[in-house]
N, CA, C and O atoms as a Tripos MOL2 file, in Angstrom:
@<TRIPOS>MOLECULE
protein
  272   271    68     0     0
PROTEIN
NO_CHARGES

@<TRIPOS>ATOM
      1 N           1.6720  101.5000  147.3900 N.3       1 UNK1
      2 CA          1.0390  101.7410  146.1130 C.3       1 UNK1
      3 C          -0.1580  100.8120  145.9740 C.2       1 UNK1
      4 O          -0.1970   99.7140  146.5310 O.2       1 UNK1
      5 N          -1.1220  101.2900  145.2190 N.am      2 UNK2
      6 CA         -2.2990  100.4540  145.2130 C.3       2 UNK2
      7 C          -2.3410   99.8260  144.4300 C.2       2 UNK2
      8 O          -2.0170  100.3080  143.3440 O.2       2 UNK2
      9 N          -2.7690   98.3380  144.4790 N.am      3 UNK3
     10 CA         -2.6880   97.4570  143.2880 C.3       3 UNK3
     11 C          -3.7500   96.9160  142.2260 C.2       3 UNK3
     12 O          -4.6280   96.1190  142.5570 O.2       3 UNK3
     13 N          -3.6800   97.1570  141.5840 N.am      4 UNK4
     14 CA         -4.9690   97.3450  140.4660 C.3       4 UNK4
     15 C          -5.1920   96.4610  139.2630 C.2       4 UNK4
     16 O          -4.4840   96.7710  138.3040 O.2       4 UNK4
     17 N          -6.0210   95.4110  139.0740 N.am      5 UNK5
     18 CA         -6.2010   94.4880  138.1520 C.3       5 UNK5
     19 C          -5.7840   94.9760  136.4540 C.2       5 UNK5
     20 O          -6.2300   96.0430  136.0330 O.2       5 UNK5
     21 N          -5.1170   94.3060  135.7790 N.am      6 UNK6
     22 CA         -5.1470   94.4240  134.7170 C.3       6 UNK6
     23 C          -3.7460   95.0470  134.0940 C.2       6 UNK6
     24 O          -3.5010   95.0450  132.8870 O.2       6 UNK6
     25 N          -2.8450   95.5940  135.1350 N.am      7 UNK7
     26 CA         -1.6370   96.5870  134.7570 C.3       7 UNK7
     27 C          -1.1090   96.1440  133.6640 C.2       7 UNK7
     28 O          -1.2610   94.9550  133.3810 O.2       7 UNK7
     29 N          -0.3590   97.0240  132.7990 N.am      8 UNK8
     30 CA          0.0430   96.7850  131.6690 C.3       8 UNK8
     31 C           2.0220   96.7160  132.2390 C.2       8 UNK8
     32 O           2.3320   97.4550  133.1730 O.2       8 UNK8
     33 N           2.9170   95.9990  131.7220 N.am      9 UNK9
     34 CA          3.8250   96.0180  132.2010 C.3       9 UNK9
     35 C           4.8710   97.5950  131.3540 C.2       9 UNK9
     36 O           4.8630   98.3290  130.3660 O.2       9 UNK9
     37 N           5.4340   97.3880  132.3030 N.am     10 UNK10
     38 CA          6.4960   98.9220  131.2580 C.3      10 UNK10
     39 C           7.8330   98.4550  131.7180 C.2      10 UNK10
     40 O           8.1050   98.6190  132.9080 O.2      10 UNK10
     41 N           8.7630   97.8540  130.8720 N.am     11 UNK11
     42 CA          9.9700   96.9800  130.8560 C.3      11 UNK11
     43 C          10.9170   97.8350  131.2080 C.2      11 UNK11
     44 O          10.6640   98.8720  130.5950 O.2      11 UNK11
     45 N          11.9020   97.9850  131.8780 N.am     12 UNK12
     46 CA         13.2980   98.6730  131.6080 C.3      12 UNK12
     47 C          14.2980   97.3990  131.0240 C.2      12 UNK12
     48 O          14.1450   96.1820  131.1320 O.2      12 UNK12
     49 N          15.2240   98.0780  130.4590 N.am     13 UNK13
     50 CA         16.2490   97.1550  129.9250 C.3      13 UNK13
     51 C          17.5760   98.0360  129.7620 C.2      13 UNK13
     52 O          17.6430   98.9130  128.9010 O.2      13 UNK13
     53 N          18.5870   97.7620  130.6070 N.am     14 UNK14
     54 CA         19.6900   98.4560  130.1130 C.3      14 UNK14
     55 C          19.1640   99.3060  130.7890 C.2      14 UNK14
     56 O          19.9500  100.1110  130.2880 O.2      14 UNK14
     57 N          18.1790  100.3400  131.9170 N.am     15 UNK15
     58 CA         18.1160  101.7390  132.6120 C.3      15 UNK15
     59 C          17.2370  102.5280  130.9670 C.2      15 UNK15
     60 O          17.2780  103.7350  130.7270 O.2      15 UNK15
     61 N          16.6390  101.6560  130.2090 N.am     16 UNK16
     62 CA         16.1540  102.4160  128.7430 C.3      16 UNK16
     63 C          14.2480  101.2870  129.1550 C.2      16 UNK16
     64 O          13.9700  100.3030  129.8410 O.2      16 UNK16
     65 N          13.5240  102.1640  128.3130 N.am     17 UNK17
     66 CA         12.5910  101.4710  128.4880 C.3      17 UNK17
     67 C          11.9680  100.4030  127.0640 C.2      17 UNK17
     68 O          11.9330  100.6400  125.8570 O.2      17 UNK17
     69 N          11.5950   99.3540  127.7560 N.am     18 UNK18
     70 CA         11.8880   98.2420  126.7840 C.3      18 UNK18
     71 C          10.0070   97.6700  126.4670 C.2      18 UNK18
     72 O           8.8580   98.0890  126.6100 O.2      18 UNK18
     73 N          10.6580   96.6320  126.0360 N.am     19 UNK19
     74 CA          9.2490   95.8510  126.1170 C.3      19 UNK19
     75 C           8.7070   96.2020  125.0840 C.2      19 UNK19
     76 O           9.3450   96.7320  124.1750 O.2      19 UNK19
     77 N           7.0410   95.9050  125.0100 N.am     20 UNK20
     78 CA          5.9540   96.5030  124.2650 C.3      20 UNK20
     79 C           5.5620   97.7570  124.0900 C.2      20 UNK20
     80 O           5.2570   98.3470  123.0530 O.2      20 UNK20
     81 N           5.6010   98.1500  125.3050 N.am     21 UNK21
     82 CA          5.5890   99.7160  125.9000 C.3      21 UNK21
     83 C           7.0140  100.5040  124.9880 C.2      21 UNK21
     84 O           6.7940  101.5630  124.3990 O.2      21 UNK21
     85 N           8.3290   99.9190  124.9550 N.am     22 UNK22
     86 CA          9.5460  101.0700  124.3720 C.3      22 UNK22
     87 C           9.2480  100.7830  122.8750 C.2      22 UNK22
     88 O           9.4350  101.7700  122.1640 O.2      22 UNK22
     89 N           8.7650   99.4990  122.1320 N.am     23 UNK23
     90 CA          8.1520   99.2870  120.6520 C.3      23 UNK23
     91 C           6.9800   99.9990  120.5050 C.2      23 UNK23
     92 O           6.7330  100.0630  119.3010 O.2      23 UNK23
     93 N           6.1130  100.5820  121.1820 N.am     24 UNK24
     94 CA          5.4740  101.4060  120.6550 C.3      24 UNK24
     95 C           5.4320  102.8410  120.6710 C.2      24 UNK24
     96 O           4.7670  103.5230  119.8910 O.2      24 UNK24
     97 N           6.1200  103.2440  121.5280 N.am     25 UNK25
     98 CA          6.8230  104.8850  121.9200 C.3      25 UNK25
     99 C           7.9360  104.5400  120.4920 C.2      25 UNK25
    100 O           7.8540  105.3930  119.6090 O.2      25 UNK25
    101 N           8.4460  103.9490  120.3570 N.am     26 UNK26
    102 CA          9.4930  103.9580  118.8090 C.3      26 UNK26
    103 C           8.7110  104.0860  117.8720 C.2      26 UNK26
    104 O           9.0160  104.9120  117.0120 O.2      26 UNK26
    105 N           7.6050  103.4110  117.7420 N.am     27 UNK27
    106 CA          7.0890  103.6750  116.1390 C.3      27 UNK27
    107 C           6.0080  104.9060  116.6200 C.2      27 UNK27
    108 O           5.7460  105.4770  115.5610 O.2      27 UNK27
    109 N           5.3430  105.5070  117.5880 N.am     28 UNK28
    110 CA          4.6030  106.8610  117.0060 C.3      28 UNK28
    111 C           5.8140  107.6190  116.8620 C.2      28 UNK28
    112 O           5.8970  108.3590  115.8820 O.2      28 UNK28
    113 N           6.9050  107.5470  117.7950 N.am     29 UNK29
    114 CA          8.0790  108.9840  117.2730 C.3      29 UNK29
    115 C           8.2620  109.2860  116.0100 C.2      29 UNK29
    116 O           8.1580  110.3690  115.4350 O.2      29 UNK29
    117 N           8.7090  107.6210  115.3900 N.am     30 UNK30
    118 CA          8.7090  107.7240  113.8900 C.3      30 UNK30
    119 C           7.6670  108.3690  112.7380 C.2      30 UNK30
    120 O           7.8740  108.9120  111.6530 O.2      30 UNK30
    121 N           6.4390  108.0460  113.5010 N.am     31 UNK31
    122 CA          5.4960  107.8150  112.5710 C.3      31 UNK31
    123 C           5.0220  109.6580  112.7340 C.2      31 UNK31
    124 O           4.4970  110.2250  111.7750 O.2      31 UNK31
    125 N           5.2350  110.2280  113.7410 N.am     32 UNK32
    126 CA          5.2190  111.3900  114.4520 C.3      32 UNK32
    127 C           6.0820  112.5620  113.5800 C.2      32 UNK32
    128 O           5.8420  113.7660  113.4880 O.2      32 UNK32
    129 N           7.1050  111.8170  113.0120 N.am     33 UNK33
    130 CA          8.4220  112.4980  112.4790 C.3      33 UNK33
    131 C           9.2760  113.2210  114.0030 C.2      33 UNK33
    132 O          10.0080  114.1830  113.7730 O.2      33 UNK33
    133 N           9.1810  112.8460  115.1610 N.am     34 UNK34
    134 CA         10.0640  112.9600  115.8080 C.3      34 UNK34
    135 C          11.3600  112.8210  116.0790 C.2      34 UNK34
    136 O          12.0730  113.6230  116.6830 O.2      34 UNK34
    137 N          11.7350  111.5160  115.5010 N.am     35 UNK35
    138 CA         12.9200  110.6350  115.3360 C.3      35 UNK35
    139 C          12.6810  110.0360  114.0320 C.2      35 UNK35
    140 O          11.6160  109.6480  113.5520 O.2      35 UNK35
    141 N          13.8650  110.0270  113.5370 N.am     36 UNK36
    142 CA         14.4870  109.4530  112.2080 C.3      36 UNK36
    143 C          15.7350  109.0750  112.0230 C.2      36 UNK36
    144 O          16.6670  109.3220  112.7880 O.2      36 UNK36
    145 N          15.8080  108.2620  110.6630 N.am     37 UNK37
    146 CA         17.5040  107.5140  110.6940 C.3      37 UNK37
    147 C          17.1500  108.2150  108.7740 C.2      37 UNK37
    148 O          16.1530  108.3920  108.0730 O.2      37 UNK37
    149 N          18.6140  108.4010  108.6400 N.am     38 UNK38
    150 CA         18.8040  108.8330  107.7660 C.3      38 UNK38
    151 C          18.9480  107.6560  106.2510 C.2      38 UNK38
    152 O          18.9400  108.0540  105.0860 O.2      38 UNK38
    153 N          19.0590  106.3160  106.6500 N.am     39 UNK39
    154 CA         18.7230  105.1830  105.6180 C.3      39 UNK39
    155 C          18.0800  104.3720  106.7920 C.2      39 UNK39
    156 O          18.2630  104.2810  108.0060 O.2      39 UNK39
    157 N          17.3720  103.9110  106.0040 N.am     40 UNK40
    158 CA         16.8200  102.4270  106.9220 C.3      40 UNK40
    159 C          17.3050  101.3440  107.3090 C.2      40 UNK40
    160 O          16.7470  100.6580  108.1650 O.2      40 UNK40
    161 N          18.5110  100.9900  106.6930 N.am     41 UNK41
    162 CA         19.4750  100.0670  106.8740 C.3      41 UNK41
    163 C          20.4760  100.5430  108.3520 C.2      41 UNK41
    164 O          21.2440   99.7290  108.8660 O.2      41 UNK41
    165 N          20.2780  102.1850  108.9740 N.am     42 UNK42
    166 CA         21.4390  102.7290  109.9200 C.3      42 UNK42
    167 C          20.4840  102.1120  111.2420 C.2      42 UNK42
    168 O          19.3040  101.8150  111.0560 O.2      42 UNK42
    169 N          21.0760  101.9760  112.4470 N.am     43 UNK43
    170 CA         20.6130  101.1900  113.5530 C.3      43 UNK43
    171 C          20.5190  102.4280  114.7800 C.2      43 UNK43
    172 O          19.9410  102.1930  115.8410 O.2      43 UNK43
    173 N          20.9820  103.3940  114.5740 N.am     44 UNK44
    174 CA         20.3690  104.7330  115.3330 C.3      44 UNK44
    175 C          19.6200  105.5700  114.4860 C.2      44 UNK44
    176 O          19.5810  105.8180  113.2810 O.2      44 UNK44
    177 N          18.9540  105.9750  115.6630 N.am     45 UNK45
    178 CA         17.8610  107.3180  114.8560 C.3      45 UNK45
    179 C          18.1920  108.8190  115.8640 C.2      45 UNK45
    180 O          18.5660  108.6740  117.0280 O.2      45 UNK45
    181 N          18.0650  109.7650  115.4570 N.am     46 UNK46
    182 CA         18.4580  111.0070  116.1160 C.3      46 UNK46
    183 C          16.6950  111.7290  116.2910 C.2      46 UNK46
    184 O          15.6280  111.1970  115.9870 O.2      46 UNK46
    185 N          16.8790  112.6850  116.7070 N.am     47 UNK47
    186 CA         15.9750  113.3590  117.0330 C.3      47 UNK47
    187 C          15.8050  114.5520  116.0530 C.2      47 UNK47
    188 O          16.7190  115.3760  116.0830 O.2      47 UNK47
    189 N          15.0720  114.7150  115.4340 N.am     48 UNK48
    190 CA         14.2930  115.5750  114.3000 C.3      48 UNK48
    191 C          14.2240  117.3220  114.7360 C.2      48 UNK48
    192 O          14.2460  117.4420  115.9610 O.2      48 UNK48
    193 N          14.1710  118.2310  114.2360 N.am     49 UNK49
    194 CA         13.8390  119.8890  114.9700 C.3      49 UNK49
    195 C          12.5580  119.3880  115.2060 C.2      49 UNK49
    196 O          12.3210  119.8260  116.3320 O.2      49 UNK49
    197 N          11.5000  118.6910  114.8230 N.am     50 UNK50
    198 CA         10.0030  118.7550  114.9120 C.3      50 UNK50
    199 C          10.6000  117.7600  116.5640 C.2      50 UNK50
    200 O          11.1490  118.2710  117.5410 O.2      50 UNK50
    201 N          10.4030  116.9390  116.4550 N.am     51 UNK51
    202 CA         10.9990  116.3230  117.8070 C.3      51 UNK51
    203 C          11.6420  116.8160  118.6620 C.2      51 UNK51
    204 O          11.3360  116.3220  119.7470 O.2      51 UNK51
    205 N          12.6060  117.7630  118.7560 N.am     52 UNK52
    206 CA         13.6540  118.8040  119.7700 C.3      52 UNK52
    207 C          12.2900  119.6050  120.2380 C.2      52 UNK52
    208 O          12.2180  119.7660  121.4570 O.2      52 UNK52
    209 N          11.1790  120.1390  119.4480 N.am     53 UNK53
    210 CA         10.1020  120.8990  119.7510 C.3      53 UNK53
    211 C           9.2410  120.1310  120.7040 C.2      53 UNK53
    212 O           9.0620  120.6320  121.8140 O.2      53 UNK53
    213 N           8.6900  118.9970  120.4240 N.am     54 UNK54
    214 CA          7.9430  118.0230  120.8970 C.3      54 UNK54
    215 C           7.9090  117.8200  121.8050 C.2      54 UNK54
    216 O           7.0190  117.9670  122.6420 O.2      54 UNK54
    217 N           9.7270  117.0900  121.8940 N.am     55 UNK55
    218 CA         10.3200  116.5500  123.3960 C.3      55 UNK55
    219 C          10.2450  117.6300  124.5800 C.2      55 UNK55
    220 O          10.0590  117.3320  125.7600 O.2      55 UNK55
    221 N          10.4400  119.1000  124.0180 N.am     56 UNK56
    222 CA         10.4770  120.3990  125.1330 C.3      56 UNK56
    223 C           9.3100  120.3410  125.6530 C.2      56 UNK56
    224 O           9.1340  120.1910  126.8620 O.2      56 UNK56
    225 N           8.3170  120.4590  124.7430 N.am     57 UNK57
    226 CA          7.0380  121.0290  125.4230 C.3      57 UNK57
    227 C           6.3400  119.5970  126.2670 C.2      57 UNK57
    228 O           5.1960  119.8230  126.6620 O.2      57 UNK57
    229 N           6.7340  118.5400  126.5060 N.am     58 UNK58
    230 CA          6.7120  117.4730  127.4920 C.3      58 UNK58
    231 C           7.6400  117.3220  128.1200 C.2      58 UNK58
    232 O           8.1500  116.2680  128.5010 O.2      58 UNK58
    233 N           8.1430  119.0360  128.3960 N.am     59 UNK59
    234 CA          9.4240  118.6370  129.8540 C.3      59 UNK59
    235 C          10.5610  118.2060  129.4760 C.2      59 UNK59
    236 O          11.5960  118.6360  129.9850 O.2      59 UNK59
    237 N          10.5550  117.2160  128.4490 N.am     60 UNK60
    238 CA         12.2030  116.8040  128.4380 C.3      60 UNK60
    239 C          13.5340  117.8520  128.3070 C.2      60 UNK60
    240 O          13.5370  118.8890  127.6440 O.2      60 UNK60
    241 N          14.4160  117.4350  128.9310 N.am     61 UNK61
    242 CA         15.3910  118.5660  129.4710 C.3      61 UNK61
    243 C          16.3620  117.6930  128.1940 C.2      61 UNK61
    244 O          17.1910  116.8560  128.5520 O.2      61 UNK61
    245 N          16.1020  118.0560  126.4790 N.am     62 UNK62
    246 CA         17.5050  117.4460  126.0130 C.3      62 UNK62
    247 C          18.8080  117.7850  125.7900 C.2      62 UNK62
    248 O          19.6200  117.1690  125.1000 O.2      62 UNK62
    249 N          19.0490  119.2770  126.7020 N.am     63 UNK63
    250 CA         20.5700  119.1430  126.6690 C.3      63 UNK63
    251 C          20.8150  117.7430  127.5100 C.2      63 UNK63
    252 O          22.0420  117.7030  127.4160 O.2      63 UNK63
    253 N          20.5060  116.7160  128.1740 N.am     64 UNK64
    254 CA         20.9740  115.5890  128.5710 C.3      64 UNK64
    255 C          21.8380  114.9130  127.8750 C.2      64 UNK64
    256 O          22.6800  114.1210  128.2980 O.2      64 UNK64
    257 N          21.5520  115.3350  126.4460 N.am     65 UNK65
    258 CA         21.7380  114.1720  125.6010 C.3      65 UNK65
    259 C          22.6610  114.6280  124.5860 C.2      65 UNK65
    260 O          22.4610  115.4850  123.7250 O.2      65 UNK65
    261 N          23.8390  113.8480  124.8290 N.am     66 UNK66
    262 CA         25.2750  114.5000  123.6680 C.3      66 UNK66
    263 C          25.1060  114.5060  122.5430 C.2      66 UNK66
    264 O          24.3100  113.6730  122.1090 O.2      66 UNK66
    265 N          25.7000  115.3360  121.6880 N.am     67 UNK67
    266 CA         25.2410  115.4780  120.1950 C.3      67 UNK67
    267 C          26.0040  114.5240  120.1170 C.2      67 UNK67
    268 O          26.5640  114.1380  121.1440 O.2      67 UNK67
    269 N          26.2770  113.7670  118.6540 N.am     68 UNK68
    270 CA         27.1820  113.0960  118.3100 C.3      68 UNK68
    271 C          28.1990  114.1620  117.1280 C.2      68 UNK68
    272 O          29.2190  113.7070  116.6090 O.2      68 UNK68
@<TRIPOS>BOND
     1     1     2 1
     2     2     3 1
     3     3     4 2
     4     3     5 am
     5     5     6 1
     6     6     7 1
     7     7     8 2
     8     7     9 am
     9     9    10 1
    10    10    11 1
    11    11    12 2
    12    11    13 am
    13    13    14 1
    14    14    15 1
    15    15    16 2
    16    15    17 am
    17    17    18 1
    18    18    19 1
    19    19    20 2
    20    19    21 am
    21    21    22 1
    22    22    23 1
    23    23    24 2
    24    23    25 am
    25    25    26 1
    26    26    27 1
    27    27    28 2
    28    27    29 am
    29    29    30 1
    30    30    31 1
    31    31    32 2
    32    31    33 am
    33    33    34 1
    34    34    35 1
    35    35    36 2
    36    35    37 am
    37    37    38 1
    38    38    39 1
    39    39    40 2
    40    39    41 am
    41    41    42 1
    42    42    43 1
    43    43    44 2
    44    43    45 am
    45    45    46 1
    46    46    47 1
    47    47    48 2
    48    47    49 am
    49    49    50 1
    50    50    51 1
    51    51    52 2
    52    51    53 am
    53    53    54 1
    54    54    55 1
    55    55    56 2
    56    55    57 am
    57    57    58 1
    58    58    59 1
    59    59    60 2
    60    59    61 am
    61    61    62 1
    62    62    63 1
    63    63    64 2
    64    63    65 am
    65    65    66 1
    66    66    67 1
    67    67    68 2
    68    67    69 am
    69    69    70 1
    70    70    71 1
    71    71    72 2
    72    71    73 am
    73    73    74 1
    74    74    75 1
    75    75    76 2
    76    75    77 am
    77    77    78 1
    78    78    79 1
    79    79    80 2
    80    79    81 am
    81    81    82 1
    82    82    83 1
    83    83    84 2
    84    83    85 am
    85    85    86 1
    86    86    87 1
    87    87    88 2
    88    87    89 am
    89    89    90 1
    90    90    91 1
    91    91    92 2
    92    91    93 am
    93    93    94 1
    94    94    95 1
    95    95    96 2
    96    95    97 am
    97    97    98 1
    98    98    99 1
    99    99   100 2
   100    99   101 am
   101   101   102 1
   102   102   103 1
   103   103   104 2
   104   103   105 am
   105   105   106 1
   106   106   107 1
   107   107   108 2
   108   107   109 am
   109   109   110 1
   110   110   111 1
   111   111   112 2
   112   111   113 am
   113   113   114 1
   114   114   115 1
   115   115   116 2
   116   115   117 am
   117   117   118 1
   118   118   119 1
   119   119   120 2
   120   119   121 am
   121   121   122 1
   122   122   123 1
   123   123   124 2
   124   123   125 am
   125   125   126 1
   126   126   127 1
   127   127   128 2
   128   127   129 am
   129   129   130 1
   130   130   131 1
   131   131   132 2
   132   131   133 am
   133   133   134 1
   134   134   135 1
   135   135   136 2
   136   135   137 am
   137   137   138 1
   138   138   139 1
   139   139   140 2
   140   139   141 am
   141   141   142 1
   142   142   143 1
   143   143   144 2
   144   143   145 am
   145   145   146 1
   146   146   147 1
   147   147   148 2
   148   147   149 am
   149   149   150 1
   150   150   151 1
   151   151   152 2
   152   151   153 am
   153   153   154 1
   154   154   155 1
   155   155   156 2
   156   155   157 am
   157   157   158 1
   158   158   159 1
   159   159   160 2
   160   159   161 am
   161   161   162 1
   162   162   163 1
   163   163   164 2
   164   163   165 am
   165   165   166 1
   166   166   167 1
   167   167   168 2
   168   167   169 am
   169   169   170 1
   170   170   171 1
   171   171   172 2
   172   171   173 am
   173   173   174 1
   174   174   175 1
   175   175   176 2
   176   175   177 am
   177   177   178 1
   178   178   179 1
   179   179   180 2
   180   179   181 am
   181   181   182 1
   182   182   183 1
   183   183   184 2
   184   183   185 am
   185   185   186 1
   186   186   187 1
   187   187   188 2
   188   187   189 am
   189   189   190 1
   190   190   191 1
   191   191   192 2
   192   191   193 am
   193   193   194 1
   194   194   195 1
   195   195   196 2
   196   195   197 am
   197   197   198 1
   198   198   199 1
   199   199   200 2
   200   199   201 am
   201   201   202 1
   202   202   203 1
   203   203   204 2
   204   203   205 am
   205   205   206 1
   206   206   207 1
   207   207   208 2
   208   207   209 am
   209   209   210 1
   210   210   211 1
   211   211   212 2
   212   211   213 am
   213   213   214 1
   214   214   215 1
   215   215   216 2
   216   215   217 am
   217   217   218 1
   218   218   219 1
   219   219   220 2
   220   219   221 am
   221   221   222 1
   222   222   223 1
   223   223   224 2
   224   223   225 am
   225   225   226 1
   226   226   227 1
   227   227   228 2
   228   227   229 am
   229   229   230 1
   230   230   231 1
   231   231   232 2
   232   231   233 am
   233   233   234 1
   234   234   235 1
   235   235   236 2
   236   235   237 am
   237   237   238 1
   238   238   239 1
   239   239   240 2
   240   239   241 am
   241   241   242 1
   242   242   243 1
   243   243   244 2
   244   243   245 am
   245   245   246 1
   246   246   247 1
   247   247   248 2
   248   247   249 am
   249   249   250 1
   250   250   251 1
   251   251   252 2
   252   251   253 am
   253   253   254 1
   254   254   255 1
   255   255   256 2
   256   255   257 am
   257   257   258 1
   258   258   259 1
   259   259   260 2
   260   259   261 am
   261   261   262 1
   262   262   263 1
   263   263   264 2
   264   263   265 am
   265   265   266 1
   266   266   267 1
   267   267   268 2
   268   267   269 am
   269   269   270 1
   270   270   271 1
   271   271   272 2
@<TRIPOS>SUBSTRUCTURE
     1 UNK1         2 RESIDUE 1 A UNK
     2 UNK2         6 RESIDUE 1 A UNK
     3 UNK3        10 RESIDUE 1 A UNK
     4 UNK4        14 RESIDUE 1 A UNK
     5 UNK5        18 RESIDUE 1 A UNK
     6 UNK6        22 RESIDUE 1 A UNK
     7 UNK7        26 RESIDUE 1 A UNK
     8 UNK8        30 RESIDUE 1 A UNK
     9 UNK9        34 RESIDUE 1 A UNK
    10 UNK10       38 RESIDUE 1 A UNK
    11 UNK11       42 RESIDUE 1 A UNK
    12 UNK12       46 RESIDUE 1 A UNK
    13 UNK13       50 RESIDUE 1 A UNK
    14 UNK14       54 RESIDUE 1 A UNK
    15 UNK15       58 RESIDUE 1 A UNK
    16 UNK16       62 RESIDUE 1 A UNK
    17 UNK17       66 RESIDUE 1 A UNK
    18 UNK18       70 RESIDUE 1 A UNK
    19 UNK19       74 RESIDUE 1 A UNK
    20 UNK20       78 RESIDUE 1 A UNK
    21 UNK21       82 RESIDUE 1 A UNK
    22 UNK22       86 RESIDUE 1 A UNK
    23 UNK23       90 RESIDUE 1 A UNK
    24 UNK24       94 RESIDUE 1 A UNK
    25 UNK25       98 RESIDUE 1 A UNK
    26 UNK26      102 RESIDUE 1 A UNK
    27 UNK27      106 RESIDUE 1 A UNK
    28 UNK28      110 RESIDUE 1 A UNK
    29 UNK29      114 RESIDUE 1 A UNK
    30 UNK30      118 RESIDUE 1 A UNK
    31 UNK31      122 RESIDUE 1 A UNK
    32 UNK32      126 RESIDUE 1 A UNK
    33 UNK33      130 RESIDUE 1 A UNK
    34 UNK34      134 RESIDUE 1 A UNK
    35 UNK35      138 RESIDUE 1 A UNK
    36 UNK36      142 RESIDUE 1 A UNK
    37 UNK37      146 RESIDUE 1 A UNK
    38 UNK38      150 RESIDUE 1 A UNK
    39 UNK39      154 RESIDUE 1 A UNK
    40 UNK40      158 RESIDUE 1 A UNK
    41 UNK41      162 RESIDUE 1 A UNK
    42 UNK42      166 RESIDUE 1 A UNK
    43 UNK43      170 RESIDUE 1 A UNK
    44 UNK44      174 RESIDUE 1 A UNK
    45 UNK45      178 RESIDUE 1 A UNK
    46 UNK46      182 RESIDUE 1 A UNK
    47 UNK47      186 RESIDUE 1 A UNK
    48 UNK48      190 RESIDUE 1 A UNK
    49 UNK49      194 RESIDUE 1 A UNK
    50 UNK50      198 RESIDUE 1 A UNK
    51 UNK51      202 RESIDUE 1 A UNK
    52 UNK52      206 RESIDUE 1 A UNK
    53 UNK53      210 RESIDUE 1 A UNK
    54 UNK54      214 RESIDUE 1 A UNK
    55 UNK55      218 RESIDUE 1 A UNK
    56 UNK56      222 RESIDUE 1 A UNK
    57 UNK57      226 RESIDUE 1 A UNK
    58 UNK58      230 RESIDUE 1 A UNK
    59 UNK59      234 RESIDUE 1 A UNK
    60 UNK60      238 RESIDUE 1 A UNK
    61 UNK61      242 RESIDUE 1 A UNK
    62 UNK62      246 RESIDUE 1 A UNK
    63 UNK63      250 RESIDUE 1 A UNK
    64 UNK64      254 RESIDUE 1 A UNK
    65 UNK65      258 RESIDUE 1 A UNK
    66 UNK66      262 RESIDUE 1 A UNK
    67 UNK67      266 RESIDUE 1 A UNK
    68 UNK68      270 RESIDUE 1 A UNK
């Protein structure tokens, strides 16, 4: 791979992506209305119908992901 001045880092943590890079993919989703929590005080957020739309048309395959 070629190595190139300036790279920005992209964290994994836990096999999830972390860092600066997973804090800012969290707040456009939000800000996106992709993902939401139903009070602000709850510590998960689910995925929105506008988001189930979103996530498809960039490939994501979310039957991956168990309903609760």
């Amino acid at each position: 791979m070629k190595k190139t001045t300036g790279r920005k880092p992209a964290k994994a943590c836990y096999e999830h992506i972390g860092g600066k890079l997973g804090q800012l993919l969290l707040e456009q989703f939000v800000e996106k209305g992709w993902i939401a929590k139903d009070h602000p005080s709850d510590r998960h957020y689910y995925i929105t119908d506008k988001g189930q739309e979103e996530f498809t048309k960039l490939g994501l395959d979310l039957s991956q992901i168990k309903e609760e």
